[in-house]
C-alpha positions as CSV (number, residue, x, y, z in Angstrom):
1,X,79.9,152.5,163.4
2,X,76.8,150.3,164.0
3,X,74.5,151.9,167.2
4,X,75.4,148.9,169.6
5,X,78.9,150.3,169.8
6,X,79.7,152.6,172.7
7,X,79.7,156.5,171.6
8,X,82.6,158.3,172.2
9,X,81.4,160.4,175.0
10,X,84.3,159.8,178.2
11,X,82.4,156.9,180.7
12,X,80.1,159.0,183.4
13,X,82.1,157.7,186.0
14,X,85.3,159.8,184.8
15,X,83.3,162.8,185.8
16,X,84.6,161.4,189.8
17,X,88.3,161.9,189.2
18,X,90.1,164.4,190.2
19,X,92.4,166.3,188.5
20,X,95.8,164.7,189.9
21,X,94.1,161.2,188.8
22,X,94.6,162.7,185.2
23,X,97.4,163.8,185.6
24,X,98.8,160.4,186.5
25,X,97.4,159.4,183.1
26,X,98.5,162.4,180.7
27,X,101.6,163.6,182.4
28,X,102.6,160.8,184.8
29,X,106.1,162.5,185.8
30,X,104.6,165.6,187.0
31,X,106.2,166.1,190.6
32,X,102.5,167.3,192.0
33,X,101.7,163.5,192.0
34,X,104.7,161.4,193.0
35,X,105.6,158.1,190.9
36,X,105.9,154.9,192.4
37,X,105.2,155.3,195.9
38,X,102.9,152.3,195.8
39,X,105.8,150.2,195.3
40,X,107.3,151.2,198.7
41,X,103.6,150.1,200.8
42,X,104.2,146.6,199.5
43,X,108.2,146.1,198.8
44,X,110.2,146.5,201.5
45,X,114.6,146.7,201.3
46,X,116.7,147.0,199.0
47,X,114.3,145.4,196.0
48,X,111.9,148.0,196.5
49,X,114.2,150.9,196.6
50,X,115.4,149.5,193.4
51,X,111.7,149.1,191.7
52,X,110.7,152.3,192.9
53,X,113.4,153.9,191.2
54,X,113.5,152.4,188.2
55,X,109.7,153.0,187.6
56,X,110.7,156.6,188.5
57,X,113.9,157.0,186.0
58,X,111.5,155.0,183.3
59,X,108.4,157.4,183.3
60,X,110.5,160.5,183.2
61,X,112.6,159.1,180.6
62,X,108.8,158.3,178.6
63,X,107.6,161.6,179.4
64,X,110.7,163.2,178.0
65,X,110.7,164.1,174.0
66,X,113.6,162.4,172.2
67,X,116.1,164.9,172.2
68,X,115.4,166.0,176.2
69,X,116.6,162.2,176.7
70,X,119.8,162.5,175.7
71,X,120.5,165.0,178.9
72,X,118.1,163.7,181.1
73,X,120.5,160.9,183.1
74,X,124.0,162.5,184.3
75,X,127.0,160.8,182.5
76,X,128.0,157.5,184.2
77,X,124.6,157.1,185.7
78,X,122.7,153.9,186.6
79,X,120.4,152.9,189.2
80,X,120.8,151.3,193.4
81,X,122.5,147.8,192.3
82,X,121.4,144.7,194.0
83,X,121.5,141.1,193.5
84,X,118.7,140.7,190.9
85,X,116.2,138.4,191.4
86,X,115.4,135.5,189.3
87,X,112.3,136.4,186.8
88,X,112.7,140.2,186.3
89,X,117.1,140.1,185.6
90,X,116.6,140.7,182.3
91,X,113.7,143.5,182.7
92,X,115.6,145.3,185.0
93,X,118.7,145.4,183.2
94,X,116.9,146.9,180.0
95,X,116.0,149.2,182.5
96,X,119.8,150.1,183.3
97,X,120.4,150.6,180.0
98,X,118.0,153.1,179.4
99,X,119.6,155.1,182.2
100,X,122.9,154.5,180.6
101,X,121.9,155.0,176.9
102,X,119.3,157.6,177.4
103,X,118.0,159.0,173.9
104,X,119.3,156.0,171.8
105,X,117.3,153.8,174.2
106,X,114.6,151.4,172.6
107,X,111.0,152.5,173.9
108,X,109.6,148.8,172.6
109,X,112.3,146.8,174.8
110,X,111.8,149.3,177.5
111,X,107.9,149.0,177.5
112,X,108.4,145.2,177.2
113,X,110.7,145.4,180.1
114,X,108.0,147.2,182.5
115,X,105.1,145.2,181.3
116,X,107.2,142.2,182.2
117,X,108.2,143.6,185.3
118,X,104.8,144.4,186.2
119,X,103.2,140.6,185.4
120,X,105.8,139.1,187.6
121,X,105.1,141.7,190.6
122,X,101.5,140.5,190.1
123,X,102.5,137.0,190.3
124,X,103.6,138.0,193.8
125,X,100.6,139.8,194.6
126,X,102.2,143.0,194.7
127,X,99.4,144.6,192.3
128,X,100.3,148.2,193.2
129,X,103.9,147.9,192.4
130,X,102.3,145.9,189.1
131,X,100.4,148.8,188.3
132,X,103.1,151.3,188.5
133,X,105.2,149.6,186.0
134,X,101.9,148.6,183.3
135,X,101.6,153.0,183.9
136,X,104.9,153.3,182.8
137,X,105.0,150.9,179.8
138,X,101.6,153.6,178.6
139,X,104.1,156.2,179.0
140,X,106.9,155.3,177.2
141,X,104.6,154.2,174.1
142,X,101.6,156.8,174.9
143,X,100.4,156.0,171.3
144,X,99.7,152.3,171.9
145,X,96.1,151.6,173.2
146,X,97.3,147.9,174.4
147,X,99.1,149.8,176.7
148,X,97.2,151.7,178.1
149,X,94.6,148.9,178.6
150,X,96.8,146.8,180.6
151,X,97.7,149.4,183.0
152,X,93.7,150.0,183.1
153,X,93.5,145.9,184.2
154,X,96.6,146.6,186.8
155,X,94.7,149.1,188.1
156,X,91.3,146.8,188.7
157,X,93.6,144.4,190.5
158,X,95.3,146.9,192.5
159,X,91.4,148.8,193.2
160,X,92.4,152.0,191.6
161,X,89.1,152.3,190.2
162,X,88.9,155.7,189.1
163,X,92.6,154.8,187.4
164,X,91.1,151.9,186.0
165,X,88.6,153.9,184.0
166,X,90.9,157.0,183.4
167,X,92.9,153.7,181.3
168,X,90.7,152.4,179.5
169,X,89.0,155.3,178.1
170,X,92.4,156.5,177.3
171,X,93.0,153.0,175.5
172,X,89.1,153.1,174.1
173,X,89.9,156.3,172.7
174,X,93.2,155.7,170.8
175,X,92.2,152.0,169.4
176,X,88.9,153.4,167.9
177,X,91.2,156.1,166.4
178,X,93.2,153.8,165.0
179,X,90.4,151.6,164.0
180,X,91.6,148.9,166.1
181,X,89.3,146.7,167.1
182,X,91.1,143.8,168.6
183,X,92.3,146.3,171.2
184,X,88.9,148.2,171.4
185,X,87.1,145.2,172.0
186,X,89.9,144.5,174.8
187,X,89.2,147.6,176.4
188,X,85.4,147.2,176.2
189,X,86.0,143.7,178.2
190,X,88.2,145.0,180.9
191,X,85.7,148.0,181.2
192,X,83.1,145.7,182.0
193,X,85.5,143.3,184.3
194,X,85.8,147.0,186.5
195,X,82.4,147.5,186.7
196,X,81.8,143.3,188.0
197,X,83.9,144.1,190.7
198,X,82.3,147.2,191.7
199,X,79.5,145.9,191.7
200,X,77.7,147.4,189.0
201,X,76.3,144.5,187.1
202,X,74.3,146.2,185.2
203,X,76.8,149.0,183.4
204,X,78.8,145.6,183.6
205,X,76.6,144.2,181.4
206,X,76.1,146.6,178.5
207,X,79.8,147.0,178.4
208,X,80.5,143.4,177.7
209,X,77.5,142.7,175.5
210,X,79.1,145.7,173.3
211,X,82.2,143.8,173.8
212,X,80.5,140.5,172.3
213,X,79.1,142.7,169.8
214,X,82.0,144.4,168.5
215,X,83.7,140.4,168.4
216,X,80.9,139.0,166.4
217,X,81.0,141.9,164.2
218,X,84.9,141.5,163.6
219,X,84.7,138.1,163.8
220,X,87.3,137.5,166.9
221,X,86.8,134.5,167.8
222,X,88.0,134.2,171.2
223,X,87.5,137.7,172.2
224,X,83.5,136.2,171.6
225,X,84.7,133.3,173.8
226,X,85.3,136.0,176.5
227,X,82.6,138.0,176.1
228,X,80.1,134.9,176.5
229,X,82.6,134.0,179.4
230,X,82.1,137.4,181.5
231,X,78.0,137.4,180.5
232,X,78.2,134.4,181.7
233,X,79.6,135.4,185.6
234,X,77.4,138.3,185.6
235,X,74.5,136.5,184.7
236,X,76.0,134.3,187.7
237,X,75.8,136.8,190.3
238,X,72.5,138.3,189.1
239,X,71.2,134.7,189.4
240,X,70.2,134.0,186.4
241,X,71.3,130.5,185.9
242,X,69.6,129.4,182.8
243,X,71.0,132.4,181.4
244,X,74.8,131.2,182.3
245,X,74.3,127.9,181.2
246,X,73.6,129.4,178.1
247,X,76.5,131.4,178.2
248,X,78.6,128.7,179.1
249,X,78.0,126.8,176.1
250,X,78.1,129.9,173.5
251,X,81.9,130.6,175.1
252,X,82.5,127.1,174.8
253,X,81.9,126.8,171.2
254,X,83.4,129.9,170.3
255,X,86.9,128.5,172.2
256,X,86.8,125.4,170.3
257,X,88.4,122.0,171.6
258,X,91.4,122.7,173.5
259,X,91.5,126.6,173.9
260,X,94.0,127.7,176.9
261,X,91.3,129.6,178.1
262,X,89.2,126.1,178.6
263,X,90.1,126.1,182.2
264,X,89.4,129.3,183.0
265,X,85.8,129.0,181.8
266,X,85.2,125.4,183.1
267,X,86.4,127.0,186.5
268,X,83.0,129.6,186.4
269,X,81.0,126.4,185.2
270,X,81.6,124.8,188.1
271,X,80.8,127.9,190.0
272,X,77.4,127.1,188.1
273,X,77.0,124.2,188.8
274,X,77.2,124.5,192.8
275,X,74.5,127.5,192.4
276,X,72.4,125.0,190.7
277,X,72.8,122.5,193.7
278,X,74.9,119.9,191.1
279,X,77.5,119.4,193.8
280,X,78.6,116.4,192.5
281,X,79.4,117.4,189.1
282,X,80.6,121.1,190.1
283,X,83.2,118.7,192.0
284,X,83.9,116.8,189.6
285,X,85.3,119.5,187.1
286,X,86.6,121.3,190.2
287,X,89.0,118.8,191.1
288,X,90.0,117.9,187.0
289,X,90.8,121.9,187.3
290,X,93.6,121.9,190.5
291,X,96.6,120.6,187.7
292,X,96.2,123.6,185.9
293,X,96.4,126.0,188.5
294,X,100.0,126.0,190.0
295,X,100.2,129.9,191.4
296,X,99.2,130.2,194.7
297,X,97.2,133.6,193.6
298,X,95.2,131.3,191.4
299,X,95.0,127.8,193.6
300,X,92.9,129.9,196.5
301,X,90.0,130.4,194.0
302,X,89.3,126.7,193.1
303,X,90.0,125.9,196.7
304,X,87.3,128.5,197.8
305,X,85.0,126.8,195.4
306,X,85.6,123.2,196.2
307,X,85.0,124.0,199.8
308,X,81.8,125.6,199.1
309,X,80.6,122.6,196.9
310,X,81.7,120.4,199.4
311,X,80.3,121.8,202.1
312,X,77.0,122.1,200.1
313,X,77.2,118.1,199.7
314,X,77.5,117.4,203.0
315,X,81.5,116.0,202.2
316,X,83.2,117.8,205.7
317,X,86.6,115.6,205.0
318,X,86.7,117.4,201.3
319,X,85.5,120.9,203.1
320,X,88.0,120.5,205.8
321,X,90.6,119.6,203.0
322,X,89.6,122.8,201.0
323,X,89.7,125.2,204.5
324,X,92.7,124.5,205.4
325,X,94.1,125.1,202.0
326,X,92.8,128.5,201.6
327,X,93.9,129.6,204.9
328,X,97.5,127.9,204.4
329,X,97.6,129.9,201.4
330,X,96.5,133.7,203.1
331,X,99.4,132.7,205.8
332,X,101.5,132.4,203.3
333,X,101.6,134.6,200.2
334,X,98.5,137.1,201.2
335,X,96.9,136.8,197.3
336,X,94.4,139.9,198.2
337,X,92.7,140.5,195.0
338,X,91.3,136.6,195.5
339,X,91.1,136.4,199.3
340,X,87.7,137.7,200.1
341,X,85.8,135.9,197.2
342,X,87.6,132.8,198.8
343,X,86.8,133.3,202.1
344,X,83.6,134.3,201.5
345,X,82.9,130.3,199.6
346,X,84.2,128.9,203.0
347,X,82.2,130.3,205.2
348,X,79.1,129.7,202.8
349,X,80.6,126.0,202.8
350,X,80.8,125.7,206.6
351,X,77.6,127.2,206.7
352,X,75.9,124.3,204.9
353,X,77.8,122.1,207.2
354,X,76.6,124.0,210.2
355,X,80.0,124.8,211.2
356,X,79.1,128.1,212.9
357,X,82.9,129.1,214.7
358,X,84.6,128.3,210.6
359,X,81.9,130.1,209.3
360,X,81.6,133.4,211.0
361,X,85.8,133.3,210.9
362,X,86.2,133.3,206.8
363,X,83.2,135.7,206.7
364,X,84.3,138.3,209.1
365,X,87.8,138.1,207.0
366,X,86.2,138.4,204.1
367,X,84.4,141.6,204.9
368,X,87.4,143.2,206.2
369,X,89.0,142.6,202.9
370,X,86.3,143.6,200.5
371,X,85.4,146.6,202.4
372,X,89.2,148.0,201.8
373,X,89.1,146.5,198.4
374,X,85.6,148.6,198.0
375,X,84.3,145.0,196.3
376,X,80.4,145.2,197.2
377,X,79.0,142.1,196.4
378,X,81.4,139.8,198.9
379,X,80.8,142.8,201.4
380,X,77.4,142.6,201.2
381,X,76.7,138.7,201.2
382,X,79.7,138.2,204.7
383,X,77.4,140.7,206.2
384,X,74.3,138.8,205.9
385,X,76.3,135.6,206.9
386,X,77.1,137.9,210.1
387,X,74.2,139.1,210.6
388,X,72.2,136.3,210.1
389,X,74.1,133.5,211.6
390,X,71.0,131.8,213.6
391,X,68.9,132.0,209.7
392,X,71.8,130.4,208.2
393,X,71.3,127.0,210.5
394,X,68.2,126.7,208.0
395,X,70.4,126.5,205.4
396,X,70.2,122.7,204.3
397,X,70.3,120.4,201.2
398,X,66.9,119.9,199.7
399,X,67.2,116.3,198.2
400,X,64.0,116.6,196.6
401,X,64.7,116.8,192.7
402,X,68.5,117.3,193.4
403,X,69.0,114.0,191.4
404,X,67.2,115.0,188.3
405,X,69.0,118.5,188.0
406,X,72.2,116.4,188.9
407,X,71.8,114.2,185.8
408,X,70.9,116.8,184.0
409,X,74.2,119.0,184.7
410,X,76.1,115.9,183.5
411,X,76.8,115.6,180.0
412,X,77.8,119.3,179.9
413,X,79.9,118.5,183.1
414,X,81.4,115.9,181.1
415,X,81.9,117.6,178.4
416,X,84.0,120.3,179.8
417,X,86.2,117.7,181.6
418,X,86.7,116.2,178.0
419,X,88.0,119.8,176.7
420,X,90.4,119.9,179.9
421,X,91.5,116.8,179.3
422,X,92.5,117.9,175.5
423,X,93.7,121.3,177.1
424,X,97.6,122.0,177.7
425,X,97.3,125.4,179.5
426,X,98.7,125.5,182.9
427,X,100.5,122.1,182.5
């Protein structure tokens, strides 16, 4: 394997978790560490009584041998029955039938079932109750490392760090095995996406430039195009900006014209673009981005970032616009893994603007959330915004060679609104 691949030794930060974390990875049924109670935090009635059981009844039916399935459900069993609810009907009556059929039971539909089960929970922000279902989709098909990596993302969203990890080197593990590199390189990008969030740019870093590596080598295309993508954000927040840009256009090429992922990269671009000071072009893509984002969980990031550009610019109407929207948004579906970033860009944004009261308001929010959510960059940066709320006056636009960097920014600005324009993701 060439030397720029990670070894096989388990990640140093495994050497943290405690024993009943592994056992929720090896032996998820065992009764010393309780299934599914992270469902019943989030869900309340009859729904999550139902959830929570069915993620119970489907990772002791996956940690059951074939032939201890056929006994495992008492004849004429099934699970509490409710009205089901539009977008998991199917998923949960899969589910049923397990209970029902017991040993004859698929394991693919039943895995398909939870991991369905757990992308529409995270649609609703519910990202423990996702990650309890991606967990049991890796134990029904222990052998499949794609498994085990998603439930290593759920667990990022949900801030089960050392879960995270216990995941993916579970996944890392079983795709090198199986000299699956698709999924290895996978599990080499979501290792790195745990480490951004953490705050750890730099183990960040190596993880995704072996990511990149291992792409290239393979000749994966758009699991390049990702790997230039996440360089490119930490690159972002260790603010080196010519390094991004660069970034930026490698992922870009490796996409191609109209990639679904277009949007998602011409989303950080823009986030470039403002830390440059191009507000007017960061805008401009900002704004071409809004139809492709219809999910509320999604809509509060691009509305963070157009109220930070705009408040950069000096545009209060488009700021005030971009405020209220986030806010509307936390009242009303509570998107946590996405809040604090988004606060944080509005109180940066009403900094600019010298709007002290909006300011220390989406900063003091945004602490309170990414200190639970242990995220230590957005921590960090509200509490200087805090701290510092007489230094932040001095924040002001410095006109002087704004318009040269802005004409610079704009073919590339231009370019990526071309590639959303050719893009059909989202719509």
């Amino acid at each position: 394997m060439p030397s720029n691949f990670p070894s096989r030794q388990p990640d140093p930060d495994l050497r943290d978790i405690s024993a009943s974390d592994f056992l929720v990875v090896y032996r998820p049924s065992d009764l010393a560490h309780p299934d599914g109670l992270r469902i019943l935090t989030e869900v309340s009635g009859d729904l999550g009584h139902h959830l929570f059981c069915a993620v119970r009844a489907t990772r002791l039916w996956g940690s059951c041998c074939a032939d201890d399935r056929v006994k495992l459900f008492a004849p004429g069993g099934h699970l509490p029955r409710l009205d089901l609810y539009h977008g998991i009907k199917g998923a949960l009556l899969t589910i049923e039938r397990m209970v029902v059929a017991g040993g004859s039971a698929d394991r693919d539909e039943v895995a398909l079932a939870c991991q369905h089960v757990a992308a529409w929970a995270a649609d609703h922000g519910w990202f423990g109750t996702a990650l309890e279902f991606a967990a049991a989709a890796a134990c029904v098909r222990p052998e499949h490392a794609v498994d085990a990596i998603r439930a290593g993302q759920a667990a990022r969203r949900a801030a089960a760090y050392p879960l995270a990890l216990a995941w993916l080197q579970r996944g890392l593990e079983l795709a090198e095995t199986q000299s699956d590199w698709h999924a290895y390189t996978l599990a080499l990008s979501a290792l790195g996406n745990v480490y951004v969030q953490r705050g750890n740019y730099p183990r960040a870093r190596e993880a995704h430039a072996r990511c990149l590596a291992c792409a290239s080598h393979h000749g994966l295309a758009e699991l390049e195009g990702d790997a230039n993508h996440d360089l490119m954000g930490i690159a972002i927040e260790v603010e080196d900006l010519a390094g991004a840009k660069a970034f930026a256009q490698a992922s870009l090429r490796a996409y191609g014209a109209s990639h679904p992922k277009i949007p998602r990269l011409a989303h950080d671009f823009a986030i470039l673009l403002t830390l440059m000071g191009h507000f007017g072009s960061a805008l401009c893509v900002q704004h071409a981005l809004l139809p492709f984002y219809r999910r509320p969980v999604d809509q509060i990031i691009v509305w963070g970032d157009i109220a930070r550009a705009a408040g950069e610019a000096g545009r209060r109407d488009e700021f005030e616009q971009a405020r209220e929207a986030v806010w509307d948004i936390i009242a009303h579906h509570r998107p946590e893994d996405y809040m604090g970033r988004a606060l944080l860009d509005v109180a940066l944004g009403a900094s600019a603007l010298r709007a002290w009261m909006h300011a220390a308001r989406a900063a003091a929010a945004a602490l309170e959330i990414a200190t639970k959510r242990q995220e230590g960059k957005i921590a960090i940066t509200a509490e200087q915004i805090l701290e510092g709320i007489e230094r932040a006056r001095a924040l002001e636009l410095k006109p002087t060679g704004a318009a040269v960097l802005e004409d610079e920014s704009r073919p590339l600005a231009a370019e990526f609104v071309r590639a959303l324009s050719l893009s059909t993701a989202g719509r």
